[in-house]
C-alpha positions as CSV (number, residue, x, y, z in Angstrom):
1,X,-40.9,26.8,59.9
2,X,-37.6,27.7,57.7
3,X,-36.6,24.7,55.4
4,X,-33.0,24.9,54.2
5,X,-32.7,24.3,50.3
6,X,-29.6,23.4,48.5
7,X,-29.6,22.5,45.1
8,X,-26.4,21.4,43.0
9,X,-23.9,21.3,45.3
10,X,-21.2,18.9,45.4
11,X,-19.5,18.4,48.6
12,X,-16.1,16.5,49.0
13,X,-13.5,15.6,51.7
14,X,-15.3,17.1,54.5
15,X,-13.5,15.3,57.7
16,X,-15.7,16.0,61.2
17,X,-13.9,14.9,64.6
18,X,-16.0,15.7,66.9
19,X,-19.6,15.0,65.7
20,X,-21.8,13.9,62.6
21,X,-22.5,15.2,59.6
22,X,-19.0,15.4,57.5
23,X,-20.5,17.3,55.1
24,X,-23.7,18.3,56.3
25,X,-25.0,18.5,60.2
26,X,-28.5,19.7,60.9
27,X,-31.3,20.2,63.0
28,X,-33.6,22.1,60.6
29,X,-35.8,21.1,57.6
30,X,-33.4,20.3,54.9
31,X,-34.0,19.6,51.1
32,X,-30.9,18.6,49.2
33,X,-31.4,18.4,45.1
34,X,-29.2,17.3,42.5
35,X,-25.9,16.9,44.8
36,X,-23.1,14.9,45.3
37,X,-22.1,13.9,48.5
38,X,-18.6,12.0,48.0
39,X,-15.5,11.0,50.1
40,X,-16.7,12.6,53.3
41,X,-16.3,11.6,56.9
42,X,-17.0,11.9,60.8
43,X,-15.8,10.3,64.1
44,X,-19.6,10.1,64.7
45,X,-22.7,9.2,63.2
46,X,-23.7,10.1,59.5
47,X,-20.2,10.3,57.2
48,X,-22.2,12.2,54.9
49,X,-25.0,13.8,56.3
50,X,-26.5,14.1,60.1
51,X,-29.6,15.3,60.5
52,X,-31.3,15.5,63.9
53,X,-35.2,16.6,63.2
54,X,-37.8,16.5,66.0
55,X,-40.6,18.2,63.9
56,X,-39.3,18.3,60.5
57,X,-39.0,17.1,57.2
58,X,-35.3,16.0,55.7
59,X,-36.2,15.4,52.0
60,X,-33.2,14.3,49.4
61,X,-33.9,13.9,45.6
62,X,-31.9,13.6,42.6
63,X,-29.0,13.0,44.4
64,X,-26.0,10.8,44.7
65,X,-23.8,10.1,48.0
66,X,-20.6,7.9,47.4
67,X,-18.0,6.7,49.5
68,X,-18.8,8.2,52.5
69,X,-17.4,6.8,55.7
70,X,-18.0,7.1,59.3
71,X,-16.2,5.2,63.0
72,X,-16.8,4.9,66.2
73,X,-19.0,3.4,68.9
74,X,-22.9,3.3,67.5
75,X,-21.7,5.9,64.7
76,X,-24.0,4.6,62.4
77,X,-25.0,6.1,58.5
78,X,-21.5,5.7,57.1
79,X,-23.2,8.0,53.7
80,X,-26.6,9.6,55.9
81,X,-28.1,9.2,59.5
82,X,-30.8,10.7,60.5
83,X,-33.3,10.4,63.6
84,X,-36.6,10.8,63.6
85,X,-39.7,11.2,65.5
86,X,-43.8,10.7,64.8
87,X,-43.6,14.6,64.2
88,X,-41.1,14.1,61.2
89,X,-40.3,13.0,57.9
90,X,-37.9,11.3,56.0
91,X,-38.5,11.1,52.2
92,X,-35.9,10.0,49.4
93,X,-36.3,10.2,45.5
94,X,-34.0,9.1,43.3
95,X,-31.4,9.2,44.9
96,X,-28.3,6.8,44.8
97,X,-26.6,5.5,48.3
98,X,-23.5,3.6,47.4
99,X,-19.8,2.8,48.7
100,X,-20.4,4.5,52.0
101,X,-19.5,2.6,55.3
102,X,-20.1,2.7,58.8
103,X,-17.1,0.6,61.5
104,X,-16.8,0.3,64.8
105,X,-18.3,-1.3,67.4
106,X,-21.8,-1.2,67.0
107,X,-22.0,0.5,63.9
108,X,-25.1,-0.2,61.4
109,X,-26.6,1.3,58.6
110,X,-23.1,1.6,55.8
111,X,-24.8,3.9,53.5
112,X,-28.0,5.0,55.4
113,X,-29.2,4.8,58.9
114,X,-32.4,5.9,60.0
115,X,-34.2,5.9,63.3
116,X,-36.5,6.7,65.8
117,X,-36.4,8.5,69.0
């Protein structure tokens, strides 16, 4: 199994219309280190980040996501959504969710949503 790494990266303005995951959408392992994930959005879930792993691991440490924003119907995760299963993980490590929102009707989770499927 591939796990995606990215390390230092700051990622700004990224503006999604059509799904989640402003600045980040994915459906494979992902570690994210030391980034910044600021003033990003998405007309669906995760303003930030959307990740969608059946039989993975998401893993985000030393990070920082700010001001992140996401609307719609059930878009949830205004700064990070991600949906889980008993086959994966989600771990976080100091790491600092704040400013990030999630509105709309049914929207939960401002600056992280997590869930299972």
């Amino acid at each position: 199994m591939a796990v995606v790494t990215r390390k230092g990266l700051t990622l700004t303005g990224g503006d999604v219309s059509s799904e989640g995951g402003g600045a980040i959408l994915t459906g494979s392992a992902l570690t994210l280190q030391d980034s910044i994930i600021t003033g990003n959005h998405a007309d669906g879930p995760g303003g930030g980040v959307f990740g969608s792993v059946r039989t993975r691991t998401i893993t985000i440490e030393r990070s920082k996501f700010d001001s992140n924003s996401t609307y719609g119907y059930y878009h949830d995760g205004g700064g990070a959504f991600v949906t889980l299963t008993n086959y994966s993980t989600l771990n976080v490590y100091d790491t600092v969710f704040t400013g990030s929102r999630a509105e709309g009707n049914e929207a939960n989770g401002g600056n992280v949503f997590a869930c299972a499927v």
